[in-house]
C-alpha positions as a Python dict, from the first residue, in 0.01 Angstrom:
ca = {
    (1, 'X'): (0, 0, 0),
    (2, 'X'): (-298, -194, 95),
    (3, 'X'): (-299, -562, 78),
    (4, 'X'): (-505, -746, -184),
    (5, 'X'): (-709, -1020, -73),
    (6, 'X'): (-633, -1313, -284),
    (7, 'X'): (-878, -1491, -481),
    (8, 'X'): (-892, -1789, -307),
    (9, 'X'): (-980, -1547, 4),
    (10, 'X'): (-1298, -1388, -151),
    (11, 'X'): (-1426, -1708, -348),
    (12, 'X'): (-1409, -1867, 45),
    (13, 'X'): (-1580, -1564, 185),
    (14, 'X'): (-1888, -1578, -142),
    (15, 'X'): (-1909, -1966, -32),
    (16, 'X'): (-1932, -1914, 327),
    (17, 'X'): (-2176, -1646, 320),
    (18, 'X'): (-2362, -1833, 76),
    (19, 'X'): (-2429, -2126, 278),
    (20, 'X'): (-2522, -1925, 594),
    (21, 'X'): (-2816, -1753, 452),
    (22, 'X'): (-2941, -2066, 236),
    (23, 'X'): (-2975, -2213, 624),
    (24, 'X'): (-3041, -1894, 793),
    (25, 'X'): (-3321, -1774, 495),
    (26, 'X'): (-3372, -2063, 282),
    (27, 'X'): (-3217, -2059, -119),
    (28, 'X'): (-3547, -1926, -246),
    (29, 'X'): (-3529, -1588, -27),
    (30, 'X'): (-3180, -1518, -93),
    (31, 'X'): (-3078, -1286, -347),
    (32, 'X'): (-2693, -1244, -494),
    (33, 'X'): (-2698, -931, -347),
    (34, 'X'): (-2755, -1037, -58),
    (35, 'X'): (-2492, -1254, -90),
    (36, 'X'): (-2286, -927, -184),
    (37, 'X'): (-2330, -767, 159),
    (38, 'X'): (-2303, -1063, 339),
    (39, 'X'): (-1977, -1153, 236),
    (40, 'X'): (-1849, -819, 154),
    (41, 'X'): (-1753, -858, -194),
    (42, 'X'): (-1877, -762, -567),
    (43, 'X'): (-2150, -914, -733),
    (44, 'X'): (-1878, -926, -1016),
    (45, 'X'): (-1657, -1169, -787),
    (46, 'X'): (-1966, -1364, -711),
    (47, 'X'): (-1994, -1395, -1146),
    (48, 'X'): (-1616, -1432, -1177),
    (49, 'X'): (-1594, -1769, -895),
    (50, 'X'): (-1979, -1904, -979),
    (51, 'X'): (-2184, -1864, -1296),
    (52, 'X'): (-2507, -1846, -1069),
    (53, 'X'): (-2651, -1918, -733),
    (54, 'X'): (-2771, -2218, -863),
    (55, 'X'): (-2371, -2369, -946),
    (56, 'X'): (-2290, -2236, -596),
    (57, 'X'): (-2564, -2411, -406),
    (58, 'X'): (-2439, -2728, -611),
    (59, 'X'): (-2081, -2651, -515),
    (60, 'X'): (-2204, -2622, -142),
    (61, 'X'): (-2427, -2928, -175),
    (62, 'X'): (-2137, -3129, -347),
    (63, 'X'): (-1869, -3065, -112),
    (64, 'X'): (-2120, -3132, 179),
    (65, 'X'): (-2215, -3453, 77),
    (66, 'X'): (-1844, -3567, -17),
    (67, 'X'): (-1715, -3433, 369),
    (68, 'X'): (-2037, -3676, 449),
    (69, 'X'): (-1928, -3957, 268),
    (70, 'X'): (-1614, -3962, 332),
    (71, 'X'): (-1695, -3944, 775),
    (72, 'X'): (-1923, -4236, 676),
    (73, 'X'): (-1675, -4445, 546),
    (74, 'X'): (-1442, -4365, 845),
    (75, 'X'): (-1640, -4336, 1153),
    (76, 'X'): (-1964, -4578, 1020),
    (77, 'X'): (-1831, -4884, 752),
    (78, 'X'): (-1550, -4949, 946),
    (79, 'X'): (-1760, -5069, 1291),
    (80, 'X'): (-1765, -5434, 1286),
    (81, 'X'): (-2164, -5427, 1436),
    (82, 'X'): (-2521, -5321, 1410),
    (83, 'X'): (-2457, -5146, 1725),
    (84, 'X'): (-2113, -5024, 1632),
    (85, 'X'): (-2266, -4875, 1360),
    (86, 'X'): (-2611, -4695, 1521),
    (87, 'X'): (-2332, -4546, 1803),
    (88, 'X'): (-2091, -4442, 1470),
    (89, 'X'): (-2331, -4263, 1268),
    (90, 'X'): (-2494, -4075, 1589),
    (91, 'X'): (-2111, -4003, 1725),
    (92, 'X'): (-2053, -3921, 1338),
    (93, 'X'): (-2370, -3659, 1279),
    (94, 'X'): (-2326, -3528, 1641),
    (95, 'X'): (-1988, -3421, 1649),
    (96, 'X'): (-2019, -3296, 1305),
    (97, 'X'): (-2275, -3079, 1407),
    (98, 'X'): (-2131, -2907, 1714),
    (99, 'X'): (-1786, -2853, 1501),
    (100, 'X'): (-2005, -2745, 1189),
    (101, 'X'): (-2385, -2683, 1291),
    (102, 'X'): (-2420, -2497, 960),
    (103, 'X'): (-2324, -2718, 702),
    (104, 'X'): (-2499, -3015, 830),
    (105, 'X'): (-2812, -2807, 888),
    (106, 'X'): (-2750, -2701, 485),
    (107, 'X'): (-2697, -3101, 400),
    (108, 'X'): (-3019, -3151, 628),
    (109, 'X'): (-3252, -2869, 528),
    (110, 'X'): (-3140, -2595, 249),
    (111, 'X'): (-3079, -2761, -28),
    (112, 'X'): (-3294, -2639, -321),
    (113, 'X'): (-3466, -2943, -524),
    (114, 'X'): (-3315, -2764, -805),
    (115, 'X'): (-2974, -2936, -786),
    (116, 'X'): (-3079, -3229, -668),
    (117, 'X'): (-3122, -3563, -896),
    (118, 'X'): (-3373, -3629, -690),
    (119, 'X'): (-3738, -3533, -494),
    (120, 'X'): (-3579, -3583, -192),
    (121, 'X'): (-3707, -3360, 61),
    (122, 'X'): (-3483, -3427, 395),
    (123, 'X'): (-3212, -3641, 330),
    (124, 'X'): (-3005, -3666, 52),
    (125, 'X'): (-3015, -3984, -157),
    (126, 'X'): (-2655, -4059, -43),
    (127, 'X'): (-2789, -4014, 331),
    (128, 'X'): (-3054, -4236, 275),
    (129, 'X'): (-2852, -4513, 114),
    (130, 'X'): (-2610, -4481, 373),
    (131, 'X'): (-2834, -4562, 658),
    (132, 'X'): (-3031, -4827, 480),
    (133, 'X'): (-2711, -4970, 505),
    (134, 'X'): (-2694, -4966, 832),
    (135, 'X'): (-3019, -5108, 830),
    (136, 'X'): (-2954, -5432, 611),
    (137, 'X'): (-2607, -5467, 797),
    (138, 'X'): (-2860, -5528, 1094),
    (139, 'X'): (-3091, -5717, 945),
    (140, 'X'): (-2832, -5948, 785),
    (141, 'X'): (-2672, -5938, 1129),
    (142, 'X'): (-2998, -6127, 1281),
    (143, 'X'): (-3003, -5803, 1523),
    (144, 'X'): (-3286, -5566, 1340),
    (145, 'X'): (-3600, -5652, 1320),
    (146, 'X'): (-3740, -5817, 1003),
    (147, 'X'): (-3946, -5536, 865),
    (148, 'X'): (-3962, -5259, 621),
    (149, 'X'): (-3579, -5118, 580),
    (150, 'X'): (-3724, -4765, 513),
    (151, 'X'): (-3914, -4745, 823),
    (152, 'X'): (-3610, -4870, 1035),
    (153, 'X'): (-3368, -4612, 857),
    (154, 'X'): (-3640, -4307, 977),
    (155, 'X'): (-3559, -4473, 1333),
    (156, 'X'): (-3224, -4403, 1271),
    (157, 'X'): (-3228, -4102, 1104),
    (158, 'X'): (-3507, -3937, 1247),
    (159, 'X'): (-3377, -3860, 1613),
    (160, 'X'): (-3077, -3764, 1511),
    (161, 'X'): (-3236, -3529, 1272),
    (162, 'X'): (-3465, -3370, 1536),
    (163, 'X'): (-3163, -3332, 1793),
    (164, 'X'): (-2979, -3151, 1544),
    (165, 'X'): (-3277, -2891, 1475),
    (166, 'X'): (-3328, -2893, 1855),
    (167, 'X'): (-2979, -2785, 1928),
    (168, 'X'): (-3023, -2517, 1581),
    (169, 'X'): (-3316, -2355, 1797),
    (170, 'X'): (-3124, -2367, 2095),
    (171, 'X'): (-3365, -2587, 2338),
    (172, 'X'): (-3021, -2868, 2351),
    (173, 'X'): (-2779, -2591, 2487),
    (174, 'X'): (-2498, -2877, 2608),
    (175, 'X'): (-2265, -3037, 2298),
    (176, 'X'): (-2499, -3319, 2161),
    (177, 'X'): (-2139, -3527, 2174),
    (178, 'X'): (-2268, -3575, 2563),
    (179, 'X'): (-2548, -3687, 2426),
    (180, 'X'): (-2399, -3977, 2204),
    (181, 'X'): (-2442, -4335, 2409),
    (182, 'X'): (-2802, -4223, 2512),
    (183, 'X'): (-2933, -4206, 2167),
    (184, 'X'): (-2753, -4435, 1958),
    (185, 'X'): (-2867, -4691, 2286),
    (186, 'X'): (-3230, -4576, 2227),
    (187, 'X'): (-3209, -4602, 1846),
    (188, 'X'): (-3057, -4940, 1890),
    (189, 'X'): (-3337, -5048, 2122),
    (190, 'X'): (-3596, -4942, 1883),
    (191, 'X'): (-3472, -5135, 1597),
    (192, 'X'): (-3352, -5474, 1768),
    (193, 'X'): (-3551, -5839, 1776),
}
């Protein structure tokens, strides 16, 4: 008698797939059926676990941000300075990246505006806030300069960003954790008195 894959199983393989082709074609150009052959399953199990691809991009986006969160408030908050904090959030984003390349390039890149509560188009609002907290940390700190906290946060934010797409297209080929004290030094250069 052949074994039955448990729910749990196939509502894991519909995420996973999911979340691969939003990065791989972008949530516009992927259908549920595509979704069906990707993961192997029904497009009735896709109905019975998520009521459409909208709710499962949500679900994707949600737990995404939550598994960012929650490595910000480890490997970020708890650094006692500015510099700490650059070399935290770069260690943080890089290492996530080489363990899980795809869901940070989904949290950077394939969310649809759709589920979002707002325009955002790179970051998400908790990313944002997150380094602009960095940012006033700094500035409190007397280490950051004394200027715009937007345009300091894209100093942050920004390389790390590109390195991330640069190791997606393959141009970084080593683990951008050997990478880590190089940029978060640069970063930290850019934005100190």
């Amino acid at each position: 008698m052949a074994k039955k894959t448990p729910e749990t199983e196939i509502k894991q393989k519909i995420y996973l797939s999911a979340r691969k082709l939003f990065v791989e074609k972008g949530y516009h150009r992927t259908s549920i059926p595509d979704i069906v052959k990707d993961a192997g399953v029904s497009i009735g199990a896709i109905y019975h676990h998520f009521s459409s691809k909208e709710e499962l991009a949500r679900v994707i986006h949600e737990d995404a941000v939550e598994s960012f969160l929650s490595r910000y408030q480890l490997q970020v908050e708890t650094k006692a300075t500015a510099k700490e904090k650059i070399r935290g959030f770069v260690e943080m984003m890089f290492n996530w990246a080489d363990e899980d390349l795809i869901t940070v390039n989904y949290l950077l890149h394939a969310r649809p505006k759709e589920i979002l509560d707002c325009n955002f188009t790179i970051c998400t609002a908790e990313g944002l806030e997150a380094v602009k907290k960095i940012v006033e940390f700094g500035q409190k700190e007397g280490t950051f300069k004394d200027t715009d906290q937007i345009l300091l946060a894209a100093f942050i934010s920004g390389p790390v960003m590109r390195l991330i797409e640069l190791k997606t297209d393959g141009i970084i080929t080593q683990p951008l954790s050997s990478i880590i004290d190089t940029t978060a030094q640069l970063i930290f250069d850019a934005l100190k008195k």
